[in-house]
N, C-alpha and C positions, 0 to 999 in steps of 0.2 A: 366291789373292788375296783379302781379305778387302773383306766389304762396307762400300761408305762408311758406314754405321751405326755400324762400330766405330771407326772415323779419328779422332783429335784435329780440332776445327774449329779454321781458323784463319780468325777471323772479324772480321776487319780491315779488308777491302775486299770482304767477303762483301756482296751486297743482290739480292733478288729480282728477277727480271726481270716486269715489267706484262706480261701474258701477253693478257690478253682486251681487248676493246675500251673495256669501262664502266673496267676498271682504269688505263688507259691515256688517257683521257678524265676520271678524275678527276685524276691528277698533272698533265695539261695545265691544268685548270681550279685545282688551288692556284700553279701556277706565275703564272697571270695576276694569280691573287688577290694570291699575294705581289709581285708589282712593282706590281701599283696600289696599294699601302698602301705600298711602297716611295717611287712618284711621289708619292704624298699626304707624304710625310714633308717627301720634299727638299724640295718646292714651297714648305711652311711653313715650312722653314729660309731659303730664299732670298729669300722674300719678308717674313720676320723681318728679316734682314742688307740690306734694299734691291735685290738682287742681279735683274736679269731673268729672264725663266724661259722656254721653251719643251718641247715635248714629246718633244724626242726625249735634250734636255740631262736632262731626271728621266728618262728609261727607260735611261741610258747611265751610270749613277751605279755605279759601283763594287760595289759591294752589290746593285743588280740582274742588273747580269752575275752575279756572282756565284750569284744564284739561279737564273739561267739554266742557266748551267755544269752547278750542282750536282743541277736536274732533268733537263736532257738526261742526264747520265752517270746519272742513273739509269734515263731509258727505253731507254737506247740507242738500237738501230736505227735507222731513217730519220731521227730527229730528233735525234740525237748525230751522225750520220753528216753532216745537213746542215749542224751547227755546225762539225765538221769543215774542211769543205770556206769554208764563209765565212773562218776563220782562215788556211787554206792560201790561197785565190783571193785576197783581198784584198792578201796580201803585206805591202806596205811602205806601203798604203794605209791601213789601219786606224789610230783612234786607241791612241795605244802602248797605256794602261790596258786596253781591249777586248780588244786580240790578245795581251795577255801571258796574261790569263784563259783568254782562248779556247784559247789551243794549250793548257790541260792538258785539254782534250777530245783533243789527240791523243796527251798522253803517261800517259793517265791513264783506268784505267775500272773501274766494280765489276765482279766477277766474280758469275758464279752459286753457291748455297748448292748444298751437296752431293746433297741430298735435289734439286732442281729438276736439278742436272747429270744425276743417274742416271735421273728419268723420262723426260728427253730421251734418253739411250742406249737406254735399254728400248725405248722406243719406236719407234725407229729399228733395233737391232742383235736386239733381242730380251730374256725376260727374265736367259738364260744368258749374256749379251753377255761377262761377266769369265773366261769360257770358253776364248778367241781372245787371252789376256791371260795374258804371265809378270806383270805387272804395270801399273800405270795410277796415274799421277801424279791425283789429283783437283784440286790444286793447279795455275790452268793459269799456263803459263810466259810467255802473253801475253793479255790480254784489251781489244778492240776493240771499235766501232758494232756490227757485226753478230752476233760469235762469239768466242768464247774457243778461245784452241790449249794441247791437253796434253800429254805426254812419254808414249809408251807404249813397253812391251815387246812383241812379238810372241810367240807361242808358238814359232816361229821362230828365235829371238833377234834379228828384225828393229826397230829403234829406230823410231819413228815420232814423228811430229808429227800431233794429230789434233785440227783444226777443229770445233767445235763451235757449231750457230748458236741463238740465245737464242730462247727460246719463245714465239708469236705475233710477232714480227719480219716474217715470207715477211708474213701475212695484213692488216698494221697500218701498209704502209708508203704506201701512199693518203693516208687519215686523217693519219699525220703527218705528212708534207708537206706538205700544207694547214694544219694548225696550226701549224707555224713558218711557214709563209708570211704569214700571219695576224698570226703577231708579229714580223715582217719589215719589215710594211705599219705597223702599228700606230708602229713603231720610226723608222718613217721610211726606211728602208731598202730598198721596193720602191715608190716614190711611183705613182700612179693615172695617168699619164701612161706608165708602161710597159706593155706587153704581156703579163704574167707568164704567160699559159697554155702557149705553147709550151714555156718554161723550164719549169715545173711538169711538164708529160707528160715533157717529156726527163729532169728528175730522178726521174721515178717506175720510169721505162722501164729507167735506169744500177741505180737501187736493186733493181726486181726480179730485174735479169739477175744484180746482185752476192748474191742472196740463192738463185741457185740455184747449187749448189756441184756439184752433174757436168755442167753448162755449165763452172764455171771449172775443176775437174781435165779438163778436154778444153783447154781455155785455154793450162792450166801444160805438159801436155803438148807441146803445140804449139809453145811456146818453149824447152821443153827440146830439141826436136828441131831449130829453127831455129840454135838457138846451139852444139849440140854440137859445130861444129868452132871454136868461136870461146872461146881463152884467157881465161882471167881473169873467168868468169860461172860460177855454179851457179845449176841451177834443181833444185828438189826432182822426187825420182821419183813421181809418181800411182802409190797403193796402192788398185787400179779392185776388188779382194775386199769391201773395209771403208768405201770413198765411198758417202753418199747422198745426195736430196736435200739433207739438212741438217747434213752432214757430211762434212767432206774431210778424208782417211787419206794424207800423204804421206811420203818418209824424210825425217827430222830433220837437220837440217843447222843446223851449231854454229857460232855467228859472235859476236859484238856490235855493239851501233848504230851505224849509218851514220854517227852525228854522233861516234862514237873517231875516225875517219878526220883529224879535226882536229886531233889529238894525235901523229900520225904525222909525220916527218923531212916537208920539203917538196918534195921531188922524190916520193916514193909519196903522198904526197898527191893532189897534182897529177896526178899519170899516173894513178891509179884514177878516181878525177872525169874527167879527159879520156874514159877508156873509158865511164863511164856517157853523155856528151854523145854520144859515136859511138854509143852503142845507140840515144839519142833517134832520131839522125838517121836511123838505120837502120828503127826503126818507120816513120817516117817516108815515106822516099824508098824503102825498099827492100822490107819486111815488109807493108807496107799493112793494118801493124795495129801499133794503139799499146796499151800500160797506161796507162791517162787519169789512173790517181790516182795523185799523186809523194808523199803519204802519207810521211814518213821512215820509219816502222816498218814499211813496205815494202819497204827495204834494209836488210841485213845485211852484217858487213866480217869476211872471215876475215885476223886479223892475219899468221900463219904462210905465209898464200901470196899474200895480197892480191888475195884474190877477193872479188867481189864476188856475196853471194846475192839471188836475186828473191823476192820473196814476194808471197802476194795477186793473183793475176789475174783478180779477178772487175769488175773495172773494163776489161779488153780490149773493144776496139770497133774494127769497120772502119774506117780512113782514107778520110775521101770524097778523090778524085782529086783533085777540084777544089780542094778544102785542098792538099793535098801540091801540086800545081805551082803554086798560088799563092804559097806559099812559096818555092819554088825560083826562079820569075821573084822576087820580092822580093829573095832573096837574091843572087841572082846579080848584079840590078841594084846591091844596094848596095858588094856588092866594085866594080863599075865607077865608082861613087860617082855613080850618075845617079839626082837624087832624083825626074825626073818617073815615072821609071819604075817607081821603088820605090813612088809614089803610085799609079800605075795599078795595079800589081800586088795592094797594099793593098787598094781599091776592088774589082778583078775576084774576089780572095777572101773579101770578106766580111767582111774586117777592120775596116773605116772604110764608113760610109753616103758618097756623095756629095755630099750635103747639106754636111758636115763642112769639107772643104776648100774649097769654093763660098764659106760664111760665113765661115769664120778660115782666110783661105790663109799667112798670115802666122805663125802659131801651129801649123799643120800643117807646114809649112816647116821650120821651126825644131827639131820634134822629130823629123823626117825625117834632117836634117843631124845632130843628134846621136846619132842610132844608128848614122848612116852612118858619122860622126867615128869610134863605138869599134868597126863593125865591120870598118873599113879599115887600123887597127893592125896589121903585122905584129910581134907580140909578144903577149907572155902577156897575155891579159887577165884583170883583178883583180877575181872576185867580190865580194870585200871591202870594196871602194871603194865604194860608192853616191850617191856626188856627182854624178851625172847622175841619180838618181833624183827628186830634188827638180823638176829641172829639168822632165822629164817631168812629174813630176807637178804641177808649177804649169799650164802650158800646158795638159793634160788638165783640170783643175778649173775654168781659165777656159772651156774650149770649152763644160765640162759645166754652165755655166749658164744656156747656152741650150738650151730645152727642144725647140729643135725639129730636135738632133741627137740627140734621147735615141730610140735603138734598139737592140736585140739582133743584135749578127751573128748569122748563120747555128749553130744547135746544134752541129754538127759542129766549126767553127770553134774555138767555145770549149770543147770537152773536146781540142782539140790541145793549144789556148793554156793549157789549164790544166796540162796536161802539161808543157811549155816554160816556164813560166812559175815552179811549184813546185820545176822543176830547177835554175833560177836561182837560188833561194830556198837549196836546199839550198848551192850555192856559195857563196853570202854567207855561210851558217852555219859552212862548212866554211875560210872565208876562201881558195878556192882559185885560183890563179891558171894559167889553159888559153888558148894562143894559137889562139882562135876562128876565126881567118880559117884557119891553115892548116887545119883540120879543115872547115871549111864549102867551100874550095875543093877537098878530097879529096870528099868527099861528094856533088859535085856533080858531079867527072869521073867520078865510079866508078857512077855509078847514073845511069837512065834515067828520065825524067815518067812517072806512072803512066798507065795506058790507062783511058780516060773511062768511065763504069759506064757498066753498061746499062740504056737507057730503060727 
């Protein structure tokens, strides 16, 4: 196999990865640099035209994202990773301009220059690494927040798909969390009235678990073996010879995006989506362990048999009990279509502060009744539709101006709901339409409340 020395570059979406902390710490510092000359701009356009001004309407301007975007995707890691997650979590919340920017953080990332790829192997495999190799794509075939994946040959003739994580990433993901936090605050976007520290440690705690890579080939493992008797899933096989810390070796498994699934007749549509909701529910009520990030390019759609592959488990995390049977009473109540119940259940899990319903029972009410309205349809329900989403989210926006319901459920809580919540997402994208209620009343005869942890 020859060394990347001698390769054609193909240097299109080639850019270094900020490896040290001073390097890493100056792109954070021209990133603010360029939006305050950015805000200086608009301010003096606005107030040219007459137009009012506030500060988070100049850090929201077209052109700032934009240089957000375009420095996160250059540092990667924790801090492409968080923007990530902002465009996913936010959903249907985000102003459109913001979330159209944002999601090409998720469909969109430089890769590492040849020369920075190979010191990472050396370092890791050794310096004979191309030894263990009929061949090795340099060229990788997906590139993310944390790691790029490459196509390899085994000496074997074993096909691999092999993980790669970008240099100083593990050491630097503190620091950036705090620097987008920073300009979160700065944005308006985490106002002085919240709590941000719990949220901060639980985003650092997700990012270092996803930055250790024989945690998640232990992960992938796991589900591959959960699911082996269950049709219609691939999970990649862990190649435990060539995995290290910053590296995970598993087989290659050839699909396309999740989002072709939309282009598919509407009956396989539909029944592929319905199997991925029954996997949710099955982390859920059954697994007592979830993949927390619904990430699209963490599905893959094998056309030829209409499987569905898993990718990326470095986001698994335990199910606290107490999330999963708060769910279950929720839902259980809402097929019966009893909203006090569904209010209690909400409350006892961590969902809604009690405060919430106490000051707007009437606004809590209301959006109780319409989840309850489409989760009591016996018929397909239409990801597609989002005309309840408005609705939602008028009542949410009125409640959220009073400031003295602003609280964070419970962590746990919100890496379910993010879970549930991106899976949604991908329905709408996929316009798919799955009769919710029968699967939610299968799911609930077929499995048990989990057993309470231990003190």
């Amino acid at each position: 196999m020859p060394d990347f020395d001698k390769l054609p570059e193909d240097k299109s979406r080639q850019r270094a990865v900020p490896a040290g902390r001073i390097a890493r710490f100056g792109t954070f510092g021209r990133l603010v640099g360029g939006v305050a000359s950015g805000m200086v701009a608009e301010g003096a356009r606005r107030i040219a035209s007459g137009e009012g001004i506030n500060a988070r309407d100049l850090i929201l301007t077209p052109g700032n994202v934009q240089r957000m975007t375009d420095r996160l995707s250059h540092l990667r890691g924790a801090a492409m990773k968080m923007g990530q997650m902002i465009s996913l979590d936010a959903g249907d919340f985000l102003p459109e301009e913001l979330s159209r920017i944002l999601a090409t953080l998720r469909d969109q990332a430089n890769f590492m220059p040849t020369k920075q790829l190979d010191a990472v192997l050396r370092a890791e495999w050794g310096p004979d690494w191309r030894k263990q190799f009929r061949w090795f794509n340099p060229r990788p075939i997906a590139a993310a927040s944390i790691g790029q994946v490459h196509k390899a040959l085994t000496r074997d003739g074993e096909e691999l798909a092999i993980k790669v994580q970008y240099p100083g990433v593990a050491k630097s993901i503190d620091s950036d969390v705090d620097n987008v936090m920073t300009l979160l605050k700065v944005a308006g976007f985490a106002p002085p009235e919240l709590e941000m520290g719990k949220l901060m440690a639980a985003a650092k705690q997700q990012l270092h678990e996803e930055a250790d890579y024989t945690r998640e080939g232990a992960q992938m493992a796991m589900y591959r073996e959960r699911l082996a008797g269950t049709p219609g899933f691939v999970v990649p096989r862990l190649h435990e010879g060539l995995t290290r810390g910053s590296i995970l070796a598993m087989s290659f498994e050839d699909g396309v995006s999740i989002e072709e699934l939309g282009n598919e007749p509407p009956e396989r549509r539909d029944e592929v989506f319905a199997r991925l909701i029954r996997l949710v529910t099955r982390e859920l009520f059954d697994f007592g362990v979830m993949q927390t990030d619904p990430n699209f390019a963490n599905f893959r759609y094998r056309r030829e048999t209409g499987e569905i592959i898993l990718l990326d488990f470095g986001a698994c995390r335990p199910v606290d009990p107490m999330v999963a049977n708060g769910y279950r009473k929720m839902l259980a109540a809402g097929l019966r279509g009893n909203a006090e119940d569904v209010l209690a259940a909400t409350i006892e899990a961590g969902f809604m502060m009690p405060i919430v319903p106490e000051k707007h029972p009437e606004r809590v009410n209301k959006m109780i009744e319409i989840v309850i309205g489409e989760m009591r349809e016996d018929a397909p329900f239409d990801f597609g539709d989002r005309a309840f989403i408005p609705l939602l989210r008028d009542e949410g926006y009125a409640i959220a101006q009073d400031k003295d319901t602003w609280a964070f459920p419970p962590i746990e809580t919100l890496f379910v709901q993010r879970k549930v919540s991106g899976t949604a997402l991908l329905g709408a994208r996929l316009k798919a339409k799955v009769n919710i209620r029968r699967i939610t009343e299968d799911v609930l005869a077929t499995t048990a409340p989990l057993p309470a942890a231990a003190a």
